[in-house]
C-alpha positions in Angstrom: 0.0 0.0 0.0 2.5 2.6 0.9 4.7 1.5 -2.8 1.6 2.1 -4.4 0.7 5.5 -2.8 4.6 6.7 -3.3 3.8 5.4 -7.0 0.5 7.9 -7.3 2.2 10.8 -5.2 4.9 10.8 -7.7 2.2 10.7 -10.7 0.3 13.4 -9.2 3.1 15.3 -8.5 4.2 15.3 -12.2 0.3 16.2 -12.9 1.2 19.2 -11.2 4.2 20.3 -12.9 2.5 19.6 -16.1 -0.5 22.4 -15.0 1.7 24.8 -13.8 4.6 25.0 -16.3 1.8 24.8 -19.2 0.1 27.6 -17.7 3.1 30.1 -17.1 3.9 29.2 -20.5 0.7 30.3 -21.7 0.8 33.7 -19.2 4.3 35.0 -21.6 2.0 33.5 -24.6 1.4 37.7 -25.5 4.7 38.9 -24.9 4.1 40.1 -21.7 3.1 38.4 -18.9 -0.2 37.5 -17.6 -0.6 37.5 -13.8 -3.7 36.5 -13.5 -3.7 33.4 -15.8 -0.8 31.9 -13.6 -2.6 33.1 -10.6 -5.4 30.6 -12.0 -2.9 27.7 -12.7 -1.6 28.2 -9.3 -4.9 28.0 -7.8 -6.1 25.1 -10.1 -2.9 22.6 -9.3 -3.8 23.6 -5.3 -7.4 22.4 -6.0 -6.3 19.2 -7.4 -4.0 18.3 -5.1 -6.2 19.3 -1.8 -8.9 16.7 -3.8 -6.6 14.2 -4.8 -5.5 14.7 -0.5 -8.7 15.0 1.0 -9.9 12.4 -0.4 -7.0 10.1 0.2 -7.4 10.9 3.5 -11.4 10.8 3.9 -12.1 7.7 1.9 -8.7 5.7 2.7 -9.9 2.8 0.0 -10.5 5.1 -2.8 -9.3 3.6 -6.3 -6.5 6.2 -6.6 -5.4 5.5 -10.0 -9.0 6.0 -11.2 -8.6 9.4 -9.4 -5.6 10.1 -11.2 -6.4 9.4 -14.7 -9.7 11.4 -14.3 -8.1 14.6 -12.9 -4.9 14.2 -15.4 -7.6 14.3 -18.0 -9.1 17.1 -16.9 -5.8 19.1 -16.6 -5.0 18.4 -20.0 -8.6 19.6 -21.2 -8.3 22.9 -19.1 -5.1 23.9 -20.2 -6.0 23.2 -23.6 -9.0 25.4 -23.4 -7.1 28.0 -21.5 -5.1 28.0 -24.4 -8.1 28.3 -26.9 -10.2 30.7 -25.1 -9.7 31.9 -21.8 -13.1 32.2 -20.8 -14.0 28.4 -21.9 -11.1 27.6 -19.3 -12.5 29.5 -16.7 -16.1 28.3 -17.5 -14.6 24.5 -17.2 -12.9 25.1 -13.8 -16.6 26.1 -12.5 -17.7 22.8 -13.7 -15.0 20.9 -12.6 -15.2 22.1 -8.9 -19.3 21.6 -9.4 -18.3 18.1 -10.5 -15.9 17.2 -7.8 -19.1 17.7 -5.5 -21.7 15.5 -7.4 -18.8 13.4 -7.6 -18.4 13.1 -3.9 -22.2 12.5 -3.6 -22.5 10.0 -6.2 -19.3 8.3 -4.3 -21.7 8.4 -0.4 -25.2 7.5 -2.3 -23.1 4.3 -4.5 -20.8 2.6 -0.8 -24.3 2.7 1.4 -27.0 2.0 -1.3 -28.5 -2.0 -2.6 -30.1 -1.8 -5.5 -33.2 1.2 -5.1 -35.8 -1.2 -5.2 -38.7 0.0 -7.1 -37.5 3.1 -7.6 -36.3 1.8 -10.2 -39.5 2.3 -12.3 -39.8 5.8 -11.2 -36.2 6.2 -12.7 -37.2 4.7 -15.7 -40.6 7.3 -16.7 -38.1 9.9 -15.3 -35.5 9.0 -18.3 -37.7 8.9 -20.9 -39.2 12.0 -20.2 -36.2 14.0 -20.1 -35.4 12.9 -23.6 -38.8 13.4 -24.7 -39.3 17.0 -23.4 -36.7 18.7 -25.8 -38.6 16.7 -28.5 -42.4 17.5 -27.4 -41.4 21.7 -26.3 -38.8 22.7 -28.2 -39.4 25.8 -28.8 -40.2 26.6 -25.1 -37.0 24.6 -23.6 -34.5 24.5 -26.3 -34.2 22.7 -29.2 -32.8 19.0 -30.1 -31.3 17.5 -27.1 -30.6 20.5 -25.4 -33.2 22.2 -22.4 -33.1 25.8 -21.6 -34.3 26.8 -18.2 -34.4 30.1 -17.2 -30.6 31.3 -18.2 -28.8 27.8 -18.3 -29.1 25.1 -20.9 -28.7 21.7 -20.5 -28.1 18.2 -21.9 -30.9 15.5 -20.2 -29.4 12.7 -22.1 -25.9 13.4 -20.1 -28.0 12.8 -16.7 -30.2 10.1 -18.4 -26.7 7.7 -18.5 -26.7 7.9 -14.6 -30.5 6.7 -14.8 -29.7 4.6 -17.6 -27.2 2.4 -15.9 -28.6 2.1 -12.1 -31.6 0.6 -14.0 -29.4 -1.7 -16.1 -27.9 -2.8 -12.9 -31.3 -3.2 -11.2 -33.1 -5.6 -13.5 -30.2 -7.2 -14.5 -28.8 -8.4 -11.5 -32.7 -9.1 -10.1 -34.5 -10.5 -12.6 -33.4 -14.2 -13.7 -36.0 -15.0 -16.4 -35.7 -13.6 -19.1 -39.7 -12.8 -19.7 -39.2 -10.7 -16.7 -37.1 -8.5 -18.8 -39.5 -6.5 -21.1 -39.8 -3.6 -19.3 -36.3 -2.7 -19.7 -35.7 -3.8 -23.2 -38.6 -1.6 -23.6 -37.0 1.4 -21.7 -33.6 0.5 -24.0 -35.4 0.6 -27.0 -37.3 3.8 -25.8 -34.1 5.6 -24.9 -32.2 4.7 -28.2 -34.7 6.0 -30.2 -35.7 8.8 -28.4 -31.8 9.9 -29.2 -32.1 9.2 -32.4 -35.2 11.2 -33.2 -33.3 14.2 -31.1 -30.2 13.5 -34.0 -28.3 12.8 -31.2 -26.7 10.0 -32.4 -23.4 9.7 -30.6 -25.4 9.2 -27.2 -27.8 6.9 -29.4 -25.1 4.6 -30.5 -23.3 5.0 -26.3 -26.7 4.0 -24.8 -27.1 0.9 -27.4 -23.6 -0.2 -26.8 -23.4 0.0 -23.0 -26.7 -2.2 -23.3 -25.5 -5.1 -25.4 -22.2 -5.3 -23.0 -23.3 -5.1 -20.0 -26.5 -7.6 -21.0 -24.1 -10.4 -22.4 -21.6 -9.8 -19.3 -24.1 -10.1 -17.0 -26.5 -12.7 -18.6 -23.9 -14.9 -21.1 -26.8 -15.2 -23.3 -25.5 -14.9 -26.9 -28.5 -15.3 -28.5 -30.5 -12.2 -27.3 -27.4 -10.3 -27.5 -27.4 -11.3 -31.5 -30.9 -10.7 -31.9 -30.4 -7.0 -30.3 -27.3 -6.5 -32.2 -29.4 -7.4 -35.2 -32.1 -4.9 -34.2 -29.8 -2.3 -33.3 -28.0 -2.3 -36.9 -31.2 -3.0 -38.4 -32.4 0.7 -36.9 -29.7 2.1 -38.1 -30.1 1.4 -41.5 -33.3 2.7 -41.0 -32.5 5.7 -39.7 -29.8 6.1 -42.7 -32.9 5.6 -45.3 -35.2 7.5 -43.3 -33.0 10.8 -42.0 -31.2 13.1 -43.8 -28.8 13.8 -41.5 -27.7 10.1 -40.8 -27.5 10.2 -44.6 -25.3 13.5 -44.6 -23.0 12.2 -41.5 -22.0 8.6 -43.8 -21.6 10.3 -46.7 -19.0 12.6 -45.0 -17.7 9.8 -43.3 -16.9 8.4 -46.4 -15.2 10.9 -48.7 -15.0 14.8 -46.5 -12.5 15.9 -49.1 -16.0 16.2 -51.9 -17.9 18.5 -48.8 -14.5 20.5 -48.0 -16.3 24.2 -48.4 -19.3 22.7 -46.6 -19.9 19.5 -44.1 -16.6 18.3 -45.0 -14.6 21.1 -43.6 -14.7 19.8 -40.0 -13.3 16.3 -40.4 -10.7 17.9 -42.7 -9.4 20.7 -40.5 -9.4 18.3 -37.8 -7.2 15.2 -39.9 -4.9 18.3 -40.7 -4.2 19.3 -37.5 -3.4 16.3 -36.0 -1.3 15.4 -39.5 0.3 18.9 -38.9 1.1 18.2 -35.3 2.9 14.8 -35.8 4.8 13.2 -33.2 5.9 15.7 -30.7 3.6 17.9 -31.7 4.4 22.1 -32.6 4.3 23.3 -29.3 1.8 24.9 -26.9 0.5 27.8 -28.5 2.1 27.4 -32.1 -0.4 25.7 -33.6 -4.1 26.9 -35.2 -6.4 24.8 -33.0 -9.6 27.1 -33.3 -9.6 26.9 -37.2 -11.2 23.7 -36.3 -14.7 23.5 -36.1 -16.3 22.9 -32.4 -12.6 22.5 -31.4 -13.6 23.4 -27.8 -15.8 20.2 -27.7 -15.6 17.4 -30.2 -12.8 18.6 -31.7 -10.4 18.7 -28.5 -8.8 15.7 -29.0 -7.6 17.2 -32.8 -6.8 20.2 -30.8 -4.6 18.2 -28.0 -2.9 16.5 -31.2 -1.6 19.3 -33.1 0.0 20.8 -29.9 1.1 18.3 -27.9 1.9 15.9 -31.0 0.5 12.2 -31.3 2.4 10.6 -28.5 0.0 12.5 -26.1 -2.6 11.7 -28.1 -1.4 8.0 -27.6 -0.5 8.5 -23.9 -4.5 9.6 -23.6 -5.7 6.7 -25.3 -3.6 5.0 -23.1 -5.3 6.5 -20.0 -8.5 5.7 -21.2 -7.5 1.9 -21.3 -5.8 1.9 -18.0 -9.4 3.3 -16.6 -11.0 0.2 -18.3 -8.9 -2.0 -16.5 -9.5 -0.2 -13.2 -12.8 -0.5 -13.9 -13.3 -4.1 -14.3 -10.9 -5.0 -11.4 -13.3 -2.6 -9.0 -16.2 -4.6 -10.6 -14.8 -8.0 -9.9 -14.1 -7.2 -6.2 -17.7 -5.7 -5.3 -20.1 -8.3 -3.5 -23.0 -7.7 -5.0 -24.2 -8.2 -8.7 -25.7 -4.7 -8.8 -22.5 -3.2 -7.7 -20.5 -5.4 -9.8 -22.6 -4.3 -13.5 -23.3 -0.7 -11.7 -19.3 -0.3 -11.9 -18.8 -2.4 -14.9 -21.8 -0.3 -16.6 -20.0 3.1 -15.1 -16.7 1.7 -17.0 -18.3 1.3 -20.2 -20.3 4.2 -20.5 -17.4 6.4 -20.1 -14.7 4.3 -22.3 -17.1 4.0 -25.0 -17.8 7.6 -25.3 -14.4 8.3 -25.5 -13.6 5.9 -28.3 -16.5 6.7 -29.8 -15.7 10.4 -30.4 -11.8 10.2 -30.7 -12.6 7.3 -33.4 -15.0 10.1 -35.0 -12.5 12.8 -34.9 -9.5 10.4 -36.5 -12.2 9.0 -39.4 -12.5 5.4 -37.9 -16.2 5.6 -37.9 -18.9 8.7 -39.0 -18.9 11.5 -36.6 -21.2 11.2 -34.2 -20.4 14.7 -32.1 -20.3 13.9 -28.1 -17.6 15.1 -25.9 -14.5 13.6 -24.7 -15.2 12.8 -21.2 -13.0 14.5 -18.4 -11.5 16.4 -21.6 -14.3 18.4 -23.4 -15.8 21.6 -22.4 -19.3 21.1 -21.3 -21.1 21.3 -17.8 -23.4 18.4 -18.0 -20.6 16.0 -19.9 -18.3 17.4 -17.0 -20.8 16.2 -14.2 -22.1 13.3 -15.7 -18.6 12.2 -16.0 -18.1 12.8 -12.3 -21.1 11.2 -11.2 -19.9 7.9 -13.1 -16.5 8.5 -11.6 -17.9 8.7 -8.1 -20.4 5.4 -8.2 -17.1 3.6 -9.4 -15.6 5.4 -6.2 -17.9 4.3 -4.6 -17.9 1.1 -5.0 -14.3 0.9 -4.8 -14.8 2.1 -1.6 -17.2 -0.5 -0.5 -14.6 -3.1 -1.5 -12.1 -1.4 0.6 -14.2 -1.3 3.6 -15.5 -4.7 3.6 -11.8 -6.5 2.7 -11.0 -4.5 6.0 -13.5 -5.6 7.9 -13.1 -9.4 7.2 -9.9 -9.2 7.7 -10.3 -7.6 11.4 -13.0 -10.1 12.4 -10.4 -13.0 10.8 -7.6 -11.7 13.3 -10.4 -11.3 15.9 -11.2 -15.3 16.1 -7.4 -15.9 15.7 -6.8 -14.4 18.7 
């Protein structure tokens, strides 16, 4: 134990470094220097560490390296954006301290909770309505996927994945017959297309995903997960003869250079950035990040490329992998079956959206336009992300405190 917290005090010490040499480079950015944007990076690396410490010290069990990879993610996407725009950056840190909190709540709701019972069901009208509302009222609440109340805007399919998944958990880990299913097929099959209808397709394609892993980890049963991967694709080639913006996303997919001076230009911009950055990348602050469409949200990781070079961009990949691992090893230790596919689910959720949109922004698949989590700017990606990152906490946690407690009662009969 006290190897592997030397190992992470020496990562998050380099975290650190990172923040604050980045950010004094960017304060002499103009010529001059900028006071007040190293103030920020000053106060930034002391919020990371009294979180990484704190919570060290409150919840002694907590998955560190989860921790680490999330906040080292973070710090990259901050500086990045302090880079961009100045105002993003500060907008993020807002979200990331708002975050850290949910995170912490998610984390005390996740170690003490079973599996919330019938609550489940109220969970369930509660999703689909907050992906039907933008739908139904758009011009009243927003528009798409997005709700406007008052002065903020919002994403409910970001909040929906939390809903999403503690229902997954619930009838998966309750319900051994398969007829006792429906409901939540039905709810899957509500929630996909929902998202589609709202040309959110990114979430569409996250929520249909997560589903068919989670259901064949937790259930082995190949043949429904066949027959839903069937249906799934089958939709989708629906939706590519019925809607014209499925239609416009493949066909962009396919050959952006034709769309250049129109839908192309994004996917372009973005393959030229990261071509232009190459291995080591041209430096903080010498590249030309915002000709790149969206480059504050989807486009980040093209952003991160071009100035920090491909190696980072590696290295981030990397993270993301290292979290999936973490993951599933929090999973495997938890005692229950809901905890186990509640963390497993958590895992996936957030991998897959990763992959999903880097492998968008690199041409590996059509772009489907979600955010990096950890990385992206955004307020509800930011705390959805936490809230997934604090029920793996969470459950990590639980581990922690159970091993300890079996341990002490062993020792008790020995003596």
């Amino acid at each position: 134990m006290t190897i592997k917290r030397y190992g992470t005090g020496i990562i998050m010490t380099f975290m650190i470094l990172f923040l604050t040499s980045a950010m004094t480079l960017l304060a002499f950015r103009e010529g001059g220097f900028d006071e007040m944007l190293f103030l920020k990076g000053v106060i930034i690396a002391a919020v990371f560490l009294l979180q990484y410490n704190i919570l060290g010290i409150v919840f002694k069990h907590i998955d560190r390296l989860s921790l680490l990879i999330a906040d080292f993610l973070c710090i990259i996407g901050i500086v990045m954006l302090y880079r961009m725009n100045p105002d993003a950056g500060d907008r993020q840190f807002i979200w990331i301290l708002v975050g850290n909190a949910l995170m912490i709540v998610a984390l005390n709701i996740i170690r003490k909770a079973n599996n919330f019972g019938k609550a489940n069901f109220v969970f369930m009208v509660l999703a689909v309505a907050m992906l039907a509302i933008p739908l139904i009222l758009p011009s009243r609440l927003g528009t798409s996927n997005w709700l406007r109340i008052g002065p903020f805007s919002f994403q409910p399919s970001e909040f929906v994945k939390i809903l999403f998944l503690i229902v997954t958990a619930f009838f998966l880990s309750t319900k051994n017959r398969k007829r006792d299913m429906w409901p939540y097929f039905l709810f899957t099959i509500a929630c996909v297309g929902l998202l589609v209808f709202s040309k959110d397709l990114g979430t569409a394609l996250l929520f249909a995903g997560t589903f068919l892993i989670v259901f064949y980890v937790a259930t082995g049963s190949l043949g429904i997960t066949l027959l839903s991967l069937g249906a799934f694709a089958g939709g989708a080639l629906v939706s590519y003869q019925l809607f014209d913006h499925v239609k416009v996303r493949v066909e962009v997919w396919k050959d952006p250079w034709a769309t250049y001076d129109g839908q192309g230009y994004q996917i372009v911009q973005g393959l030229l950035a990261i071509a232009s950055g190459g291995l080591l990348g041209t430096g903080l602050g010498n590249g030309m990040p915002t000709s790149i469409p969206v480059h504050e949200t989807d486009y980040i990781f093209a952003a991160i490329a071009e100035e920090f070079g491909n190696i980072v961009a590696i290295a981030i990949i990397g993270l993301y992998i290292v979290f999936i691992v973490r993951g599933i090893l929090i999973a495997m230790g938890a005692r229950t079956k809901f905890s186990k596919l509640l963390v497993f689910g958590a895992t996936c959720m957030l991998s897959l959206q990763s992959f999903i949109i880097i492998g968008g922004v690199i041409k590996l698949i059509p772009l489907t336009g979600i955010t990096m989590p950890f990385v992206s700017l955004g307020g509800s990606s930011m705390m959805s992300s936490m809230i997934l990152l604090g029920i793996i906490e969470g459950v990590a946690v639980n581990n922690g405190e159970l091993d300890e407690a079996e341990i002490s009662e062993m020792g008790g009969g020995i003596e």
